[in-house]
NUTI-180605 format. One record per residue (C-alpha): residue in one letter; x, y, z. Coordinates in steps of 0.25 Angstrom, whole numbers, padded with zeros to 4 digits, always signed. Example, Ala and Ser with C-alpha at 12.3 -4.5 7.8 and 13.67 -1.06 7.14 Angstrom:
2
A+0049-0018+0031/S+0055-0004+0029/
END
This chain:
456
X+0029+0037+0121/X+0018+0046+0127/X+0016+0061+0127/X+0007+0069+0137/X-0002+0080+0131/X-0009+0091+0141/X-0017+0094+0131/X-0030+0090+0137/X-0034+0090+0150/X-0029+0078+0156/X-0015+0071+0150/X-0015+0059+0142/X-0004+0052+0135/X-0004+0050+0121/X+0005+0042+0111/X+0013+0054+0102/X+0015+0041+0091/X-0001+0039+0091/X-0003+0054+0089/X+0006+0054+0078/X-0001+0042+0072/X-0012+0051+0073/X-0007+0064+0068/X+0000+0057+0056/X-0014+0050+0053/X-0023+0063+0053/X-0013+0068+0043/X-0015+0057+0034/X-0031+0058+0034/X-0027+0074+0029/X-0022+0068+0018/X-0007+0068+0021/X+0002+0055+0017/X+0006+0045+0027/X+0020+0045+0027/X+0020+0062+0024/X+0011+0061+0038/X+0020+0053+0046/X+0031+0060+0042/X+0024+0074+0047/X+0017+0068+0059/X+0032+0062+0063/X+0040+0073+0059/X+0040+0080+0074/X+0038+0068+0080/X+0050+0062+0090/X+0046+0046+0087/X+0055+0035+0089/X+0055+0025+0075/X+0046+0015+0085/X+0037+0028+0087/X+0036+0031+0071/X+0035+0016+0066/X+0021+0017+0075/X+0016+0030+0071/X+0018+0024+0057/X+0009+0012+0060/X-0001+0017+0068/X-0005+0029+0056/X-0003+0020+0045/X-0011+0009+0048/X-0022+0016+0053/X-0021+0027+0042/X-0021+0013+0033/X-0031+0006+0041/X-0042+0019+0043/X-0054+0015+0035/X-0053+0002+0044/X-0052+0010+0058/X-0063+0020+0053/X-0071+0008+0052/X-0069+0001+0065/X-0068+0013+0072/X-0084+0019+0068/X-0090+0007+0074/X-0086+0013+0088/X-0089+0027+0087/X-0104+0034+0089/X-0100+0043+0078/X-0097+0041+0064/X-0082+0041+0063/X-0083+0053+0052/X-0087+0063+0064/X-0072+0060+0072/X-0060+0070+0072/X-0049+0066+0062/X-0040+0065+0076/X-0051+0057+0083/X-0053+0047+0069/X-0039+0045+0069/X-0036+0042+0084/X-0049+0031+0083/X-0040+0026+0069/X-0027+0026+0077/X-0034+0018+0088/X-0041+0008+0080/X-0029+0005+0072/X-0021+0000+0084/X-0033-0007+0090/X-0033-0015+0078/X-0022-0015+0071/X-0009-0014+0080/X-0004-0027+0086/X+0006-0022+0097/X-0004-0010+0101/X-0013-0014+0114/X-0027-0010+0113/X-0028-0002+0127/X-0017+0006+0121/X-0021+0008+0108/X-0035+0012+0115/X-0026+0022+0126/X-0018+0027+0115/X-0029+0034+0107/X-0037+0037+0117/X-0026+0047+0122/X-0022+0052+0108/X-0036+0056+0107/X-0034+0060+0121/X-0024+0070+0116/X-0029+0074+0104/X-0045+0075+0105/X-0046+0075+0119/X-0053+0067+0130/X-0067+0066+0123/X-0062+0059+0111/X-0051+0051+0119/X-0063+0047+0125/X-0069+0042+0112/X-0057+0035+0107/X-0057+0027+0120/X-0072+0023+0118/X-0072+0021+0103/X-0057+0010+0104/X-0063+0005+0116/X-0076+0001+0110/X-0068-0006+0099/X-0060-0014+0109/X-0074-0019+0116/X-0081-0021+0103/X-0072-0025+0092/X-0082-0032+0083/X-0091-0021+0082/X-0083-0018+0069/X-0090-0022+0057/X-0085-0022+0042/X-0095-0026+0029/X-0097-0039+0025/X-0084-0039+0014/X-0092-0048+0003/X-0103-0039+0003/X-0093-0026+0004/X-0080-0028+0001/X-0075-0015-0003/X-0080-0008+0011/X-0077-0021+0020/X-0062-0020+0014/X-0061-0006+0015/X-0065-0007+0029/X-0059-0019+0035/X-0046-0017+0028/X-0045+0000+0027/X-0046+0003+0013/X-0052+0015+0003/X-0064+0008-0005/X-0058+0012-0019/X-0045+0001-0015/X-0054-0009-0011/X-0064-0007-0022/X-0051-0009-0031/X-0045-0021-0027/X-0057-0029-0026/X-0059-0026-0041/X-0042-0029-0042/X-0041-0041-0033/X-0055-0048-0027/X-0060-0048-0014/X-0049-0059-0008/X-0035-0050-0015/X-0042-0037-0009/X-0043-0042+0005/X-0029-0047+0005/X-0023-0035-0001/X-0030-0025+0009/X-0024-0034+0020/X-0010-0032+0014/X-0010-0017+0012/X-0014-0016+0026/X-0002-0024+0033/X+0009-0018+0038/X+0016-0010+0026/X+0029-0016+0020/X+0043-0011+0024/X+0054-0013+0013/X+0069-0009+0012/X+0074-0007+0000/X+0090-0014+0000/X+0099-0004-0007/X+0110-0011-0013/X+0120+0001-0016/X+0121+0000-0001/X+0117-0014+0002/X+0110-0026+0001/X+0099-0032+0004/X+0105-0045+0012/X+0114-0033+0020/X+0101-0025+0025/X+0093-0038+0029/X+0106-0042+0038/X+0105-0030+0044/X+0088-0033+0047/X+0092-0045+0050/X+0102-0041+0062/X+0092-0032+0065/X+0079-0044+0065/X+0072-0037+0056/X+0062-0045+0049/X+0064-0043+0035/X+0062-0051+0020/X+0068-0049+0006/X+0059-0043-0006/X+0051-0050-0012/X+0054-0046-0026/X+0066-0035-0025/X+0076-0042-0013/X+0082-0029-0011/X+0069-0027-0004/X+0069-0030+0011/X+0055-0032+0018/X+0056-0026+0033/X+0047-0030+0041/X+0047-0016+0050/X+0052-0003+0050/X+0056+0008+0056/X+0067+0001+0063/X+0081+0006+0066/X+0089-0001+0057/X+0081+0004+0044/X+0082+0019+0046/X+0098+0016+0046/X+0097+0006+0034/X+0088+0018+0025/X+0099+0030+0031/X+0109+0023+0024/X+0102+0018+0012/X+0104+0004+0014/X+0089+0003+0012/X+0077+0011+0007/X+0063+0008+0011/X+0055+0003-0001/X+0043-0007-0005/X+0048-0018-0012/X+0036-0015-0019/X+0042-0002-0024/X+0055-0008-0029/X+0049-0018-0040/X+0047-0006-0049/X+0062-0003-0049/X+0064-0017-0050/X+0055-0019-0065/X+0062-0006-0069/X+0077-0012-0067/X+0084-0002-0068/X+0098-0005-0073/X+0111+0005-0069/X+0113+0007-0083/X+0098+0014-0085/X+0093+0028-0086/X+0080+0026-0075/X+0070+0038-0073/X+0061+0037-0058/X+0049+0048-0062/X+0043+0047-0049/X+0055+0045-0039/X+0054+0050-0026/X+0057+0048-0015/X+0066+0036-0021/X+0061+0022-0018/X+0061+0017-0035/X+0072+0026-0038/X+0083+0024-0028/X+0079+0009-0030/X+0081+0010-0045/X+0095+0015-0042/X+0098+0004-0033/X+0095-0005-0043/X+0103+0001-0054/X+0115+0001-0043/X+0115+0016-0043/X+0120+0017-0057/X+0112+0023-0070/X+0102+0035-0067/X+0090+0037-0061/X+0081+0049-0063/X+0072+0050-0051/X+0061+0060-0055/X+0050+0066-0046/X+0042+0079-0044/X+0044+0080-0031/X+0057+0087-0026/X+0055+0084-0014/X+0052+0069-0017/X+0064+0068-0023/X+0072+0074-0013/X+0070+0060-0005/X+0074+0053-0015/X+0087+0061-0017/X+0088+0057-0001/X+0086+0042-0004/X+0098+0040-0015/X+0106+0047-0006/X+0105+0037+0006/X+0104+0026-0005/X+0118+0030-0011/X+0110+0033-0025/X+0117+0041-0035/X+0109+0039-0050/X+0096+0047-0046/X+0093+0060-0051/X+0082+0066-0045/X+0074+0074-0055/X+0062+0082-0049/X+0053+0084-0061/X+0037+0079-0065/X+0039+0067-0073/X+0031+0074-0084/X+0041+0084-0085/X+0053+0075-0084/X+0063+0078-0097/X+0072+0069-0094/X+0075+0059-0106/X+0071+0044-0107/X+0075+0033-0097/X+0080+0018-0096/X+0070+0016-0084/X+0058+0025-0081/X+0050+0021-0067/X+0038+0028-0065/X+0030+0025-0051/X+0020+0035-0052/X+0011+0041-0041/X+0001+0029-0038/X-0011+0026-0027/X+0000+0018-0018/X-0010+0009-0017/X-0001-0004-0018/X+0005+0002-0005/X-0006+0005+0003/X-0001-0004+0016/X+0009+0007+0017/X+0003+0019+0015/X-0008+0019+0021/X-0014+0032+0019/X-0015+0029+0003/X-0029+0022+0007/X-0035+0035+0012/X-0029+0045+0002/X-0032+0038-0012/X-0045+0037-0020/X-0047+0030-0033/X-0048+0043-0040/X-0034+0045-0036/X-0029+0033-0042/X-0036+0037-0055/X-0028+0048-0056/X-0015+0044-0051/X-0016+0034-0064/X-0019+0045-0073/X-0007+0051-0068/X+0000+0039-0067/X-0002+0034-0083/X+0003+0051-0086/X+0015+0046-0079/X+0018+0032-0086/X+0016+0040-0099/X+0026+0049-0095/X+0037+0041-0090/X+0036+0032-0104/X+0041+0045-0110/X+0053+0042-0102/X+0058+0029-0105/X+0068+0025-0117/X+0065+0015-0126/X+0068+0001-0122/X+0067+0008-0106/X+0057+0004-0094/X+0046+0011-0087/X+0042+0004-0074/X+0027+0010-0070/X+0026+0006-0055/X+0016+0009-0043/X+0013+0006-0029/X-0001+0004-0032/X-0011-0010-0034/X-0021-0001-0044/X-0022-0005-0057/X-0025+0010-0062/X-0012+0013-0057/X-0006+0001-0062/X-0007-0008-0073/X-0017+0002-0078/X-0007+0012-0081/X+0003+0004-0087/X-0007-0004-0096/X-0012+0010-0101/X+0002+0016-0103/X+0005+0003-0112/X-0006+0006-0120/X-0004+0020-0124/X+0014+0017-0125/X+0016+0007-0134/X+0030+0008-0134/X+0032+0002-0119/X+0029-0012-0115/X+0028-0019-0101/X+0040-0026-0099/X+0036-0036-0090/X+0041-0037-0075/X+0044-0051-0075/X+0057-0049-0078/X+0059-0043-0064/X+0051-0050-0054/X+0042-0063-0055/X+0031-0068-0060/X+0022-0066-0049/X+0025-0051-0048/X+0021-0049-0062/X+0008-0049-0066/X+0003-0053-0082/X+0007-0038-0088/X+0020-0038-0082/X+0016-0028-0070/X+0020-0030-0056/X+0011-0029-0045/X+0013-0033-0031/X+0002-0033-0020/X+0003-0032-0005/X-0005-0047-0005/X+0003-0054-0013/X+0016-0049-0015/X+0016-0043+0000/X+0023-0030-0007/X+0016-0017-0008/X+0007-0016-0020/X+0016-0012-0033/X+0014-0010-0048/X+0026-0009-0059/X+0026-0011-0074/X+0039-0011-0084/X+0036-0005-0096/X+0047-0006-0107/X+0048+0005-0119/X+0050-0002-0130/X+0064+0001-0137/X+0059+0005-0150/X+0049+0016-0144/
END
């Protein structure tokens, strides 16, 4: 699908889905989110599902793989890379990334193809460059060279497998060399798609029938089998399966929190960070749609989604409460979930921009906010109830940190251990679980039980 541009003075063709890789790829090094950028950059945009399914892959895994590309791409440029154009940086990214790291995109077209774009968008000069510079690279690949990684490990793994320094610096003190190399490979594989089976509709056996008349490639959960691995999206049959609510897209990662919570139909349950919905319309599910769910957020219009999603899902026990947690008067509770605002970095396979956007410091002060938070949701809970503190982050600060803190300072709750729920390999000495992309093949998760106890 090619478009004409008279812009300059001869015509060139350029790929409109390349340009919109582009455009959503700027936006994201101006510090906007990924799938907020996507979302604008297509919003105007007439692409068919194929179309959209590419533009996604094309700026995610070079957004994901950018510390990588920068450093490939300097050895081929006379000039330091810090002197080029954001456009012209991210046309040589775009390039390079389908060079190396596209299967079914043929060199010569990944060559033509951004040459044009910057053809169209910088002119002939610098169409000219890109053509030299992804040309050079194809005549003389091994003139890329990366630190030895015994004598630099933090710099070689930053490099080769394109991450911020402060990650790798982190799990190299968490995990060793060998655990660090195999857990960068994972976060940067094709990210994990799962449906969510929802059974006041449904059931699980019903919706893999359906894949399996349509040869999708699929597998159950590996802990949670109302889970459904796919192994692509974006395909006809899953826009049909979410309008109707059969299915919701969800980590199965995500739903093991809901899971050590267990909500029963009977319960009294409080979400304090809801939307859009993932947790809470879960939670609902399980309880049959029977009992009652308060799903609070600060965010109107965050909520507002969620509100759209029990609807298609046939939900009827959530009441959506726009407030701040802090100044939630609401009465005690059976169930109290808290997932707080986290670094994301246990999902960093998926959202590709967290690399970029996060700095330690950051983590620092999302677990000062973060233990504010578990204090205040303790203050909801009924003696004899459950808190379940959960996050999609591998960072111990955010993690086992706070919950070991909170213990300290509450004597009145106790972790109540999540063996009970799932076996012993998910669960590690304290009671915690914690999955990793390496070893459990699931995004990188975090939940702890806590239990009041009934005479506090």
């Amino acid at each position: 699908m090619n478009q004409t541009t008279t812009g300059h003075q001869e015509q060139r063709k350029y790929d409109p889905v390349r340009a919109a890789a582009l455009e959503t790829m700027i936006l994201i090094e101006q510090k906007e989110q990924f799938d907020r950028a996507i979302t604008y950059t297509i919003q105007n945009k007439e692409l068919r599902a194929l179309d959209k399914r590419f533009l996604w892959q094309l700026a995610n895994g070079a957004t994901k793989m950018r510390r990588r590309l920068d450093h490939e791409i300097k050895f081929y440029l006379a000039k330091p890379s810090s002197k080029l154009s954001l456009k012209l940086a991210n046309i040589l990214r775009l390039g390079f990334y389908q060079l190396h790291f596209t299967n079914r995109i043929p060199a010569a077209a990944a060559v033509s193809e951004s040459v044009n774009l910057a053809h169209y968008m910088l002119g002939r000069s610098q169409a000219n460059l890109v053509n030299a510079v992804m040309r050079a690279c194809l005549r003389e690949p091994n003139k890329v060279h990366f630190v030895d990684k015994n004598e630099n490990p933090v710099k070689y793994l930053g490099d080769y497998y394109s991450y911020p320094d402060y990650f790798v610096e982190y799990c190299l003190k968490e995990f060793g060399l060998e655990r660090t190399e195999k857990l960068l490979q994972h976060y940067n594989l094709p990210p994990q798609i799962f449906y969510r089976v929802n059974f006041l509709k449904t059931k699980p056996d019903e919706v893999a029938n359906m894949l399996q008349s349509n040869n999708i490639e699929f597998s159950y959960g590996k802990y949670l089998p109302e889970f459904l691995h796919i192994e692509a999206r974006g395909l006809p049959l899953e826009s049909e399966l979410i309008k109707t609510g059969k299915v919701f897209i969800q980590d199965e990662s995500s739903g093991l929190a809901v899971r050590l919570l267990n909500p029963r139909h009977k319960n009294n349950v409080l979400d304090l960070t809801a939307a859009p919905g993932g947790k809470t319309t879960y939670m609902a599910i399980r309880m049959r749609n029977k009992g009652r769910i308060t799903a609070l957020d600060k965010s109107r219009k965050r909520l507002e989604l969620l509100v759209e999603n029990t609807k298609r899902l046939g939900i009827k026990i959530i009441s959506p409460v726009v407030s701040d947690m802090f100044d939630f008067q609401g009465g005690l509770f059976d169930r109290v979930l808290l997932d707080p605002p986290c670094s994301g970095w246990g999902t960093a396979g998926k959202h590709s921009d967290l690399r970029w956007v996060k700095s330690y410091d950051d983590i620092k002060k999302l677990s000062r906010i973060q233990t504010a938070m578990l204090g205040r949701a303790a203050k909801l809970v009924k003696p004899g109830g459950v808190l379940v503190y959960s996050t999609c982050s591998i960072i111990r600060d955010e993690n086992d940190q706070i919950v070991e803190e909170f213990l300290l300072r509450h004597k009145e709750f106790q972790i109540d251990s999540a063996k009970e729920f799932f076996p012993d390999e998910l669960v590690n000495s304290r009671g915690f679980v914690k999955t990793y992309p390496d070893i459990e093949n699931l995004h990188g998760a975090f939940c702890a039980r806590l239990k009041r106890k009934i005479n506090s």
